[in-house]
mmCIF file of the N, C-alpha and C atoms, coordinates in Angstrom:
data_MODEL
# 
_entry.id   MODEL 
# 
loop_
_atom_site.group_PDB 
_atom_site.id 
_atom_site.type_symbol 
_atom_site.label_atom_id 
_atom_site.label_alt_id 
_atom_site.label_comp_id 
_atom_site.label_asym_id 
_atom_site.label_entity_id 
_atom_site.label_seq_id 
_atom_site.pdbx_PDB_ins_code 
_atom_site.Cartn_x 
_atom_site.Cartn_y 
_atom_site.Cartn_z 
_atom_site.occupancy 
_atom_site.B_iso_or_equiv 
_atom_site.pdbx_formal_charge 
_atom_site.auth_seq_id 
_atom_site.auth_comp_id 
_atom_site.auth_asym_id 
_atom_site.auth_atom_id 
_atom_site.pdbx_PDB_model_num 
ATOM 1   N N  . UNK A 1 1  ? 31.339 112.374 -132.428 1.00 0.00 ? 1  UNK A N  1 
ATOM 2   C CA . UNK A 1 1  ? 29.932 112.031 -132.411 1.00 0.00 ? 1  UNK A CA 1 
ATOM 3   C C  . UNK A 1 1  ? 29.303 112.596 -131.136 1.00 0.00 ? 1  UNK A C  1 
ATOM 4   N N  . UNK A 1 2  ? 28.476 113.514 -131.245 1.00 0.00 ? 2  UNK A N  1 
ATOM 5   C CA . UNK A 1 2  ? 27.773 113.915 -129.981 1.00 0.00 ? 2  UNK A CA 1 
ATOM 6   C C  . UNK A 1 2  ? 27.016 113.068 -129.375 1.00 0.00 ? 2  UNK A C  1 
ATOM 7   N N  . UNK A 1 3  ? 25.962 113.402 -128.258 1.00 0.00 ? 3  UNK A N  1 
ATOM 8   C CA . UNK A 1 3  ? 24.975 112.481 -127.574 1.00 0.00 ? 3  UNK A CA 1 
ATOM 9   C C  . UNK A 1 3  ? 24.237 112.198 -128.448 1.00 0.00 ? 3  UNK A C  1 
ATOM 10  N N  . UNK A 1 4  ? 24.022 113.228 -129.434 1.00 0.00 ? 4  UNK A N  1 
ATOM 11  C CA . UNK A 1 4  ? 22.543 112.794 -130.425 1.00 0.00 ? 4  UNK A CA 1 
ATOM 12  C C  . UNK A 1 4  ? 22.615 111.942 -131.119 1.00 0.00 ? 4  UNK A C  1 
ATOM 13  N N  . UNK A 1 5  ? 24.079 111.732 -132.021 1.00 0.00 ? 5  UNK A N  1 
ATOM 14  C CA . UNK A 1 5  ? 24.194 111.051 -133.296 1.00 0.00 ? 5  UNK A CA 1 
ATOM 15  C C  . UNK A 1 5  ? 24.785 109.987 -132.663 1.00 0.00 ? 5  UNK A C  1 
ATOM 16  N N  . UNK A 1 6  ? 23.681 109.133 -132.067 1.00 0.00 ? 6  UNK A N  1 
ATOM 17  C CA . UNK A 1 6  ? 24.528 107.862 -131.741 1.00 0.00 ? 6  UNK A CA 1 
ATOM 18  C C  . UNK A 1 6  ? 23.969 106.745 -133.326 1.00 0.00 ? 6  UNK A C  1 
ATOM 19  N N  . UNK A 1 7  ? 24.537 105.605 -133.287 1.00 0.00 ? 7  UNK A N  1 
ATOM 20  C CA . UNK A 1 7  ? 24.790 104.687 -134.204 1.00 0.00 ? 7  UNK A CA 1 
ATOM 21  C C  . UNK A 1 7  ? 23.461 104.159 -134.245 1.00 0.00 ? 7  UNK A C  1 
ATOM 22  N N  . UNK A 1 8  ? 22.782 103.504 -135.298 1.00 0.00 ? 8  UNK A N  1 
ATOM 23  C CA . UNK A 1 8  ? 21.369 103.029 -134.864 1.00 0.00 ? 8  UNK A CA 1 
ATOM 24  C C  . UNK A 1 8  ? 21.679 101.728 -133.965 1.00 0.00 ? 8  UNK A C  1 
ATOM 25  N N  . UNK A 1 9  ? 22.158 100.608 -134.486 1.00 0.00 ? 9  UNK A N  1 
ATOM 26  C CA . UNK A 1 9  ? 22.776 99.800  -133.570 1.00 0.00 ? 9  UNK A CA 1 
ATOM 27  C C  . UNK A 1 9  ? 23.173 99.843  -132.284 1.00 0.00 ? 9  UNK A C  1 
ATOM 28  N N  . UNK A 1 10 ? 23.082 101.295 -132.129 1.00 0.00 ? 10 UNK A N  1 
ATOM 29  C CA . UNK A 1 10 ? 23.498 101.458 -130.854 1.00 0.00 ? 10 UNK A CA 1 
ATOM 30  C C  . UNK A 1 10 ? 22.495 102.109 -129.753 1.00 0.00 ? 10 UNK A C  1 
ATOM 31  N N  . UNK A 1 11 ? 21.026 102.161 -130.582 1.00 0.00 ? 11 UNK A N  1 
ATOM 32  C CA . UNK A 1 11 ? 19.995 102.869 -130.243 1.00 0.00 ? 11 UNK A CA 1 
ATOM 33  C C  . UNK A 1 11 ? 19.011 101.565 -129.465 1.00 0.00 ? 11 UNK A C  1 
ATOM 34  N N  . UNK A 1 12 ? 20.012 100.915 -128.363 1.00 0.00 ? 12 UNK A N  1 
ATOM 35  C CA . UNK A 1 12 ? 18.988 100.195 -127.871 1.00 0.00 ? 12 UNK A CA 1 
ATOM 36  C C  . UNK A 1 12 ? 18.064 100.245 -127.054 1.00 0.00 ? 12 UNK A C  1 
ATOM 37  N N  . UNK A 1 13 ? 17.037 99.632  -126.770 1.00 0.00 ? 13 UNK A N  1 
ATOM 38  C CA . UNK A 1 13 ? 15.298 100.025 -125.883 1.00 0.00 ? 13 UNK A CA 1 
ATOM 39  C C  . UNK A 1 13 ? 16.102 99.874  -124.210 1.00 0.00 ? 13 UNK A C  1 
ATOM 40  N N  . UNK A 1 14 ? 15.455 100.751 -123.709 1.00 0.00 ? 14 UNK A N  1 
ATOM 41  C CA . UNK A 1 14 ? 15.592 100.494 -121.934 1.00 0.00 ? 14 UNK A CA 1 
ATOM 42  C C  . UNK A 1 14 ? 14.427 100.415 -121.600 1.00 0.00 ? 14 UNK A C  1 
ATOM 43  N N  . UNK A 1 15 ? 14.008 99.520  -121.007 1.00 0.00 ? 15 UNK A N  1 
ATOM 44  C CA . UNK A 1 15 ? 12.709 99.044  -120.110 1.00 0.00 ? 15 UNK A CA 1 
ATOM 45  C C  . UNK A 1 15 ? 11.949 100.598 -119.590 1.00 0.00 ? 15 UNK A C  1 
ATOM 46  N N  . UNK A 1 16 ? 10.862 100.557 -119.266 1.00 0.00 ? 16 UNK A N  1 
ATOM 47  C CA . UNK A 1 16 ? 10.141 101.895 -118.908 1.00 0.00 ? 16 UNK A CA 1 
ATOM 48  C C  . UNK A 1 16 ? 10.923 102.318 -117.624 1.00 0.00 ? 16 UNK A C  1 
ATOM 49  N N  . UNK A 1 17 ? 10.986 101.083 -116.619 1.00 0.00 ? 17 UNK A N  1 
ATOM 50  C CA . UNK A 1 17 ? 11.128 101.881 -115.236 1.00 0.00 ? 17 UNK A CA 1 
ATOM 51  C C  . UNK A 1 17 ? 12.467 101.412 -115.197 1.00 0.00 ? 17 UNK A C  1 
ATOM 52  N N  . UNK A 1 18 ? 13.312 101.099 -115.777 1.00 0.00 ? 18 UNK A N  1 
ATOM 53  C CA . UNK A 1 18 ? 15.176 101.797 -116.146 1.00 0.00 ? 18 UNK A CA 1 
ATOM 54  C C  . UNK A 1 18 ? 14.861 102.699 -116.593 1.00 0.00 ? 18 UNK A C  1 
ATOM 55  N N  . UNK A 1 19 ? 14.502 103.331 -117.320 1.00 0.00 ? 19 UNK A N  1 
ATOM 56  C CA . UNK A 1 19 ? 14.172 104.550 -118.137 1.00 0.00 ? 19 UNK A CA 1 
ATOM 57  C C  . UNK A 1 19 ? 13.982 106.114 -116.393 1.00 0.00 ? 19 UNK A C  1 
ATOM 58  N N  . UNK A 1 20 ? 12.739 105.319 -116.062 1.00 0.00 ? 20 UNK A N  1 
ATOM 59  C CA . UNK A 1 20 ? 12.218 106.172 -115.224 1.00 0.00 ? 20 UNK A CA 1 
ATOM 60  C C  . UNK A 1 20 ? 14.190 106.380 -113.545 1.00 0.00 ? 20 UNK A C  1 
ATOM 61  N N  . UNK A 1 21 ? 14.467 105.025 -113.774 1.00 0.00 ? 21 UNK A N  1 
ATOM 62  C CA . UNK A 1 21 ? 15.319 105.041 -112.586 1.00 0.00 ? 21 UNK A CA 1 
ATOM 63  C C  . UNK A 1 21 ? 16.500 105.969 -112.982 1.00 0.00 ? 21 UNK A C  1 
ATOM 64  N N  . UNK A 1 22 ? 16.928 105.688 -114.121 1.00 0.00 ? 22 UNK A N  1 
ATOM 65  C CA . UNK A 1 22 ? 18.212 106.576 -115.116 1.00 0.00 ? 22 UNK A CA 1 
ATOM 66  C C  . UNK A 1 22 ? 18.460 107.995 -114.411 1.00 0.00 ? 22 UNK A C  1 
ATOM 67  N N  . UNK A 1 23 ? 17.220 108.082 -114.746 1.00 0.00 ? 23 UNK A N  1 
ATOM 68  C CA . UNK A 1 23 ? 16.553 109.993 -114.748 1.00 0.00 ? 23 UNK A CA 1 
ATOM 69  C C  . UNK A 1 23 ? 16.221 110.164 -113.475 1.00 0.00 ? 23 UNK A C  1 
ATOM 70  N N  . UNK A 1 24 ? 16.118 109.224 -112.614 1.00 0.00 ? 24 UNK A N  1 
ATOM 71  C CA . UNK A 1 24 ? 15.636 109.872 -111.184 1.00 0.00 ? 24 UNK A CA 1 
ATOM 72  C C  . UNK A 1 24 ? 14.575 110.022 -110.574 1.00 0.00 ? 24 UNK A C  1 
ATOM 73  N N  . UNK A 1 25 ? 13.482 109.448 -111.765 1.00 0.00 ? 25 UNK A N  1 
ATOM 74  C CA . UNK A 1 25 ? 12.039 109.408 -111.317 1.00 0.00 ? 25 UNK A CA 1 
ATOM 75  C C  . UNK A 1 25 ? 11.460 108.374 -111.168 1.00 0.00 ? 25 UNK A C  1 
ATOM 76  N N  . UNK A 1 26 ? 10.353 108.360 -110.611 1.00 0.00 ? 26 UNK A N  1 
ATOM 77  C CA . UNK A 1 26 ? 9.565  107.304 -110.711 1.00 0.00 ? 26 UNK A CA 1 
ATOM 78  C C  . UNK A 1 26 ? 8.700  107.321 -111.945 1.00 0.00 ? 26 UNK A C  1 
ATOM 79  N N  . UNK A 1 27 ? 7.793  106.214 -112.052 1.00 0.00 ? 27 UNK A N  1 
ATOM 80  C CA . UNK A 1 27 ? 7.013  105.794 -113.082 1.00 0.00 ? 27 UNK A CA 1 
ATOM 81  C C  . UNK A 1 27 ? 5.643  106.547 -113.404 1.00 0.00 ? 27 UNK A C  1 
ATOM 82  N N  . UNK A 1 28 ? 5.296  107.096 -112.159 1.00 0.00 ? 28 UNK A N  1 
ATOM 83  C CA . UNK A 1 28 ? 3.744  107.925 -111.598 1.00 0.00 ? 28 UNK A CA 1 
ATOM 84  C C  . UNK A 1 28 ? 4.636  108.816 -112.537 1.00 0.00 ? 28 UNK A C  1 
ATOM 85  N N  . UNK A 1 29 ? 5.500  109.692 -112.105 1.00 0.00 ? 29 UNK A N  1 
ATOM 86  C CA . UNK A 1 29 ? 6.123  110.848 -113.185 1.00 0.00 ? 29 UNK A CA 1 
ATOM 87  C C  . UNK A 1 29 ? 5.919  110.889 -114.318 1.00 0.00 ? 29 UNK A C  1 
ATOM 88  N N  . UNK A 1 30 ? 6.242  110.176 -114.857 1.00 0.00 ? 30 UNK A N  1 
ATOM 89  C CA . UNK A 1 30 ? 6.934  109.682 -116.397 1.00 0.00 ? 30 UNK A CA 1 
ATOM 90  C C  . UNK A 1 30 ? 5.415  109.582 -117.311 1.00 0.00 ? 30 UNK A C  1 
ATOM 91  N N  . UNK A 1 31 ? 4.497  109.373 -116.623 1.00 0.00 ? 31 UNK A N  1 
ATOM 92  C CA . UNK A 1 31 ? 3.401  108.878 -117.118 1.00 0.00 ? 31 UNK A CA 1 
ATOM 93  C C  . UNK A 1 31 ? 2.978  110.319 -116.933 1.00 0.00 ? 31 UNK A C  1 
ATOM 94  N N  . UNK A 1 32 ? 2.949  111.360 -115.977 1.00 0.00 ? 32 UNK A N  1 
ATOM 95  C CA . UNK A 1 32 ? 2.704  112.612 -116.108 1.00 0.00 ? 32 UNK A CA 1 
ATOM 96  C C  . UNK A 1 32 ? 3.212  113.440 -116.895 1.00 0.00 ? 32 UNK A C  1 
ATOM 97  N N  . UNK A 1 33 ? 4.425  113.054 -117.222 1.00 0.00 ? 33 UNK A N  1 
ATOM 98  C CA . UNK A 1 33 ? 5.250  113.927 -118.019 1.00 0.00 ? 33 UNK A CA 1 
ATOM 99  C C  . UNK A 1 33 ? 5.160  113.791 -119.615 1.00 0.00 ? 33 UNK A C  1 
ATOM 100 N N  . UNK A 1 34 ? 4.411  112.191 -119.782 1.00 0.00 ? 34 UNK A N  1 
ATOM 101 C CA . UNK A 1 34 ? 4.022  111.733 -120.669 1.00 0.00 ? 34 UNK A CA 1 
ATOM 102 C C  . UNK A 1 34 ? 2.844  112.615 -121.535 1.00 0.00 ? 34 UNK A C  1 
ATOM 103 N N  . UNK A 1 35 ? 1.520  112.893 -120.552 1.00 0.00 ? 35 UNK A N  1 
ATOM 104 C CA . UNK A 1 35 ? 0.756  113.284 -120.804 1.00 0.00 ? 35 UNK A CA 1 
ATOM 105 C C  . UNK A 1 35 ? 0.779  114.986 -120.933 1.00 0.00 ? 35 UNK A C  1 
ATOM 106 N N  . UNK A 1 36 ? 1.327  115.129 -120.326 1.00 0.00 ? 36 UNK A N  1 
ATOM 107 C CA . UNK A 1 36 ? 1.761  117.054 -120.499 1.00 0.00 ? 36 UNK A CA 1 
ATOM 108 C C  . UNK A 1 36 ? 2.966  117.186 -121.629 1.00 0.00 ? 36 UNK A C  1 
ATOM 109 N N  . UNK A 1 37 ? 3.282  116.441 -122.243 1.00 0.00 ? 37 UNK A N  1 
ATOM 110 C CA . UNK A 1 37 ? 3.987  116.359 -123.597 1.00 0.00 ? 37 UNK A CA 1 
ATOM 111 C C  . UNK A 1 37 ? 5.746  116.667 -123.537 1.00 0.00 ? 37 UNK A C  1 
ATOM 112 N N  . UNK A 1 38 ? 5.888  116.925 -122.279 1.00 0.00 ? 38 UNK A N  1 
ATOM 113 C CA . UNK A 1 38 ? 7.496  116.765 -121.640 1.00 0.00 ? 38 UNK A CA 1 
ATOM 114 C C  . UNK A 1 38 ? 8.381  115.661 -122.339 1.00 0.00 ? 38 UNK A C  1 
ATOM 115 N N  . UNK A 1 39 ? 7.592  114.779 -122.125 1.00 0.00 ? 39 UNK A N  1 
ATOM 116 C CA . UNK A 1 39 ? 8.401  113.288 -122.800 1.00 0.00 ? 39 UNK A CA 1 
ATOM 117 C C  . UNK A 1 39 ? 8.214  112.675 -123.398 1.00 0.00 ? 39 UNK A C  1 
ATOM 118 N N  . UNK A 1 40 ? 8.558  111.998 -124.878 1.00 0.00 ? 40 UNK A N  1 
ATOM 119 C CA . UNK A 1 40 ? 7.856  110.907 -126.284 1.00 0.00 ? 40 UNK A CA 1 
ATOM 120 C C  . UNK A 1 40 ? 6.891  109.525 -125.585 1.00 0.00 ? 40 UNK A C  1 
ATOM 121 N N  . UNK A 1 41 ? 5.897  109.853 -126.463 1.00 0.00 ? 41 UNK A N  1 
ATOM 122 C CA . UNK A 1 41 ? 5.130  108.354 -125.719 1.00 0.00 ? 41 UNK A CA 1 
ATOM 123 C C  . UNK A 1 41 ? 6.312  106.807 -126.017 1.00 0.00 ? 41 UNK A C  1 
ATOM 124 N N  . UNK A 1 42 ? 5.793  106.070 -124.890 1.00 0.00 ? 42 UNK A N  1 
ATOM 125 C CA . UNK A 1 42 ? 7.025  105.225 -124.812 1.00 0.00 ? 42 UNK A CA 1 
ATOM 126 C C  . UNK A 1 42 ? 6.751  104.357 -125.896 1.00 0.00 ? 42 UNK A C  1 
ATOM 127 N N  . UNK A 1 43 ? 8.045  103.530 -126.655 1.00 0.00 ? 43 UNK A N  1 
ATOM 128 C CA . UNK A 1 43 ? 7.912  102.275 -127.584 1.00 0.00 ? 43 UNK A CA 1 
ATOM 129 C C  . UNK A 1 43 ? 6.991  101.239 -126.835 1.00 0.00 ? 43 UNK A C  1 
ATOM 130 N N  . UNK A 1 44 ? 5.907  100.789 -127.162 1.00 0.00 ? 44 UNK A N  1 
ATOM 131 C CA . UNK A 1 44 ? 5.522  99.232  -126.633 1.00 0.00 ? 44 UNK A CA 1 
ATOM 132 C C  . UNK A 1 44 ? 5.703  97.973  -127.510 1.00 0.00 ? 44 UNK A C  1 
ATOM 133 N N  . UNK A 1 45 ? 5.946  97.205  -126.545 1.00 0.00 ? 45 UNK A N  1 
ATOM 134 C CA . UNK A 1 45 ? 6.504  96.239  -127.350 1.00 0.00 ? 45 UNK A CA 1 
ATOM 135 C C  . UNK A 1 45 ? 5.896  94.833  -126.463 1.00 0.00 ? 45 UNK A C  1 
ATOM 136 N N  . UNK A 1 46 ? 5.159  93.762  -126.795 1.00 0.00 ? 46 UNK A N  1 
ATOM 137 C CA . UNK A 1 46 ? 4.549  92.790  -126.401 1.00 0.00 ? 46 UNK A CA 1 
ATOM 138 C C  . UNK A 1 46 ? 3.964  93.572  -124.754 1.00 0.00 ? 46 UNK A C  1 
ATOM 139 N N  . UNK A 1 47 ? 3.236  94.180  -125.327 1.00 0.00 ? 47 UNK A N  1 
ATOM 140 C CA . UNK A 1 47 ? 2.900  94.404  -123.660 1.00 0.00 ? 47 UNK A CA 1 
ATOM 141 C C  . UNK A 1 47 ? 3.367  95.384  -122.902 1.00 0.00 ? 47 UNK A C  1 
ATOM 142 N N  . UNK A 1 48 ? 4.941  95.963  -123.048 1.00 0.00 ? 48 UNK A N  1 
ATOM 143 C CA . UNK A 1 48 ? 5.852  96.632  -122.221 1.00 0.00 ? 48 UNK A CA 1 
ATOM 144 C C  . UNK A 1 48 ? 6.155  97.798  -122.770 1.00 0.00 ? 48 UNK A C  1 
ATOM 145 N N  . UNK A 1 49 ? 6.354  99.083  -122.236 1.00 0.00 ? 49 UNK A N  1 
ATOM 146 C CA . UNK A 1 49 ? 6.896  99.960  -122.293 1.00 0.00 ? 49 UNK A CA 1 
ATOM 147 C C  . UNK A 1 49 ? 8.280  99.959  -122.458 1.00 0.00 ? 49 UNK A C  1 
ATOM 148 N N  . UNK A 1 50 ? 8.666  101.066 -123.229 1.00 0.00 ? 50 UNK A N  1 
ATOM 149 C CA . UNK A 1 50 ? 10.248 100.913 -123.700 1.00 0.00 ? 50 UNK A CA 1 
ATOM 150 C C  . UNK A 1 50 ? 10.874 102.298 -124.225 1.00 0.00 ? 50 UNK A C  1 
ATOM 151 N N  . UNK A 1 51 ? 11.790 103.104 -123.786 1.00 0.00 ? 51 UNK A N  1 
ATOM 152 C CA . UNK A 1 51 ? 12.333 104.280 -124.484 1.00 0.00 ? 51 UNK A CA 1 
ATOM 153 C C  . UNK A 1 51 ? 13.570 103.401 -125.443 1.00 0.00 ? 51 UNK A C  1 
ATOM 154 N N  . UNK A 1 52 ? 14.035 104.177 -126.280 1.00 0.00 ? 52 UNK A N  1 
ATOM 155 C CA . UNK A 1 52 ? 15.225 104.287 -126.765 1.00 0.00 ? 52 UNK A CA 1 
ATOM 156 C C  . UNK A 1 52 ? 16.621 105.207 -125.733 1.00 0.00 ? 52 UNK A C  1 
ATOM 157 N N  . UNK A 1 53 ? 17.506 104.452 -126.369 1.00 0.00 ? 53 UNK A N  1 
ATOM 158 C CA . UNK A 1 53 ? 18.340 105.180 -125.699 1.00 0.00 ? 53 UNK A CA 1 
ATOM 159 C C  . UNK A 1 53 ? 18.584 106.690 -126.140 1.00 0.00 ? 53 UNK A C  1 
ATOM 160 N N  . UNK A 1 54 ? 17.932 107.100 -127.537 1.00 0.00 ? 54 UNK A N  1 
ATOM 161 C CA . UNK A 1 54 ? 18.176 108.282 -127.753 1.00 0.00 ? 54 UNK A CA 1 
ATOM 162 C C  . UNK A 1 54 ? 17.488 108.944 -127.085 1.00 0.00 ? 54 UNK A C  1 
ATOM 163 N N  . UNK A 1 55 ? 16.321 108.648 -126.743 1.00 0.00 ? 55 UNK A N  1 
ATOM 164 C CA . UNK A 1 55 ? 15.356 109.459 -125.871 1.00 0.00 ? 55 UNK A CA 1 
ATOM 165 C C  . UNK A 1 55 ? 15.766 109.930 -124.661 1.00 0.00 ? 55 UNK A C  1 
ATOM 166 N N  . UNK A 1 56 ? 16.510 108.878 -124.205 1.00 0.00 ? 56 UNK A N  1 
ATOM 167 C CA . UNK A 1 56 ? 17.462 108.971 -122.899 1.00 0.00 ? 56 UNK A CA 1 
ATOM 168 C C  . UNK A 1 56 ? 18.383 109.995 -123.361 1.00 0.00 ? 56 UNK A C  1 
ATOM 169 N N  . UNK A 1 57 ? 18.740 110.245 -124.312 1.00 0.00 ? 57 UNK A N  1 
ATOM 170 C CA . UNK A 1 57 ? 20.565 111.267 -124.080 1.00 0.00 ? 57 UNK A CA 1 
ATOM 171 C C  . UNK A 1 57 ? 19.279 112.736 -124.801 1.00 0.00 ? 57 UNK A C  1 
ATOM 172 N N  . UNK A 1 58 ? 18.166 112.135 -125.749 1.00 0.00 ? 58 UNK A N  1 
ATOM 173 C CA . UNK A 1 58 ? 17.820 113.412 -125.675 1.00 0.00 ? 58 UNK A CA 1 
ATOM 174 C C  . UNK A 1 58 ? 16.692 114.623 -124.145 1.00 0.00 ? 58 UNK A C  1 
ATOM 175 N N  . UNK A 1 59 ? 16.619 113.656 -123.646 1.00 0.00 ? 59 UNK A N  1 
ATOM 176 C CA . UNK A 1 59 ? 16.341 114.424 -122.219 1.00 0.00 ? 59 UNK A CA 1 
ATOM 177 C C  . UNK A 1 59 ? 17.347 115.035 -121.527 1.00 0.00 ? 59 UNK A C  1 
ATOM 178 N N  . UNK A 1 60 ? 18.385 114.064 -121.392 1.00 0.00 ? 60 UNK A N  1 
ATOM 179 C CA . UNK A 1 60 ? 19.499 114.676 -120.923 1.00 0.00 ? 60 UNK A CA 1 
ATOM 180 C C  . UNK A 1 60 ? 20.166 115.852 -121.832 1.00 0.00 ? 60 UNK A C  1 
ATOM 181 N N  . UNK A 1 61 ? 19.910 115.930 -123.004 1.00 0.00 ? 61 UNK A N  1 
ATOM 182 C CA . UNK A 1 61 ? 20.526 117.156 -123.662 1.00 0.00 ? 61 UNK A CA 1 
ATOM 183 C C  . UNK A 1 61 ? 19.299 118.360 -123.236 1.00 0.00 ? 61 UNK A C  1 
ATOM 184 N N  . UNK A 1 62 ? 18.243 117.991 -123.663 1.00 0.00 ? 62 UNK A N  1 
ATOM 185 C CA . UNK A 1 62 ? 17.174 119.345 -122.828 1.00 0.00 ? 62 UNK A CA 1 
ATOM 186 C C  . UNK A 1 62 ? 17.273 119.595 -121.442 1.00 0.00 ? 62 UNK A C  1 
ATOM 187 N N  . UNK A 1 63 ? 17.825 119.336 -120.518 1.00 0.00 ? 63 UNK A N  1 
ATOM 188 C CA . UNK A 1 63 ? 18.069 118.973 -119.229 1.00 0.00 ? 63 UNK A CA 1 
ATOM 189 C C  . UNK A 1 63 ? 19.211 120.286 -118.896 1.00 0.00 ? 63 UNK A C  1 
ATOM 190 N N  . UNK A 1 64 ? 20.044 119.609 -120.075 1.00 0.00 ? 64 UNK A N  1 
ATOM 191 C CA . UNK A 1 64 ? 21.417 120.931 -120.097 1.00 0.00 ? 64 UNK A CA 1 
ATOM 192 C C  . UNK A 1 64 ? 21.150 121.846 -120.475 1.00 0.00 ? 64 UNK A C  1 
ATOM 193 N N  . UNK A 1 65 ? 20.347 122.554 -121.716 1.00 0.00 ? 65 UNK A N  1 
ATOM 194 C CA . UNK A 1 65 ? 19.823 123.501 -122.079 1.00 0.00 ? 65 UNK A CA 1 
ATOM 195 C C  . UNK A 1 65 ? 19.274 124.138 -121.375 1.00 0.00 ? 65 UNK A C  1 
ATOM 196 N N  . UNK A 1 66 ? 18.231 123.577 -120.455 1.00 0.00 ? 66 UNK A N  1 
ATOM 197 C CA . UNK A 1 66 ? 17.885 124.606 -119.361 1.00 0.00 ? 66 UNK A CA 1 
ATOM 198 C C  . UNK A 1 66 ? 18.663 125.173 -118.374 1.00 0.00 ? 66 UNK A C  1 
ATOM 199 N N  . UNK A 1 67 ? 19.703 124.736 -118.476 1.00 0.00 ? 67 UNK A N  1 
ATOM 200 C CA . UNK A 1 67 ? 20.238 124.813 -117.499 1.00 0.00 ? 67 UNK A CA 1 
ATOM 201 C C  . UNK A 1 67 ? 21.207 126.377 -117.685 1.00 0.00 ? 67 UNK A C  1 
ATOM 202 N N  . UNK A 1 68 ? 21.217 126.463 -119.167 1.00 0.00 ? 68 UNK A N  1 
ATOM 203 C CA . UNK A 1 68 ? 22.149 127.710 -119.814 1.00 0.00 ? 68 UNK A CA 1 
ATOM 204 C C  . UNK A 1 68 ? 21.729 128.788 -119.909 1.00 0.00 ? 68 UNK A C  1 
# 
């Protein structure tokens, strides 16, 4: 199973700014990166911002790609 095909069950939400800490950024970022189309608008949920964890392994897979 690669990074992508994770389990849905296993596709759980990380808070915005875990999200933002994961990756190394701050939140001012994320919200920039948001708007210049770099990164999926976040899940909200009562109020809160929220990625998936796929979102998480899929940054990190574009991350590597550039890198090749």
């Amino acid at each position: 199973m690669s990074n992508l095909d994770i389990a849905p069950e296993d596709d759980c939400l990380i808070p915005f700014k875990d999200f933002a800490d994961k990756i190394g950024l701050d939140e001012r970022t994320l919200y920039r990166m948001i708007d210049e189309g770099e990164l999926p608008t976040p899940y909200k949920q009562r109020g809160k911002n929220f990625y998936f964890m796929s979102d998480y392994l899929n940054y990190q897979n574009h991350l590597k790609t550039q890198r090749s």
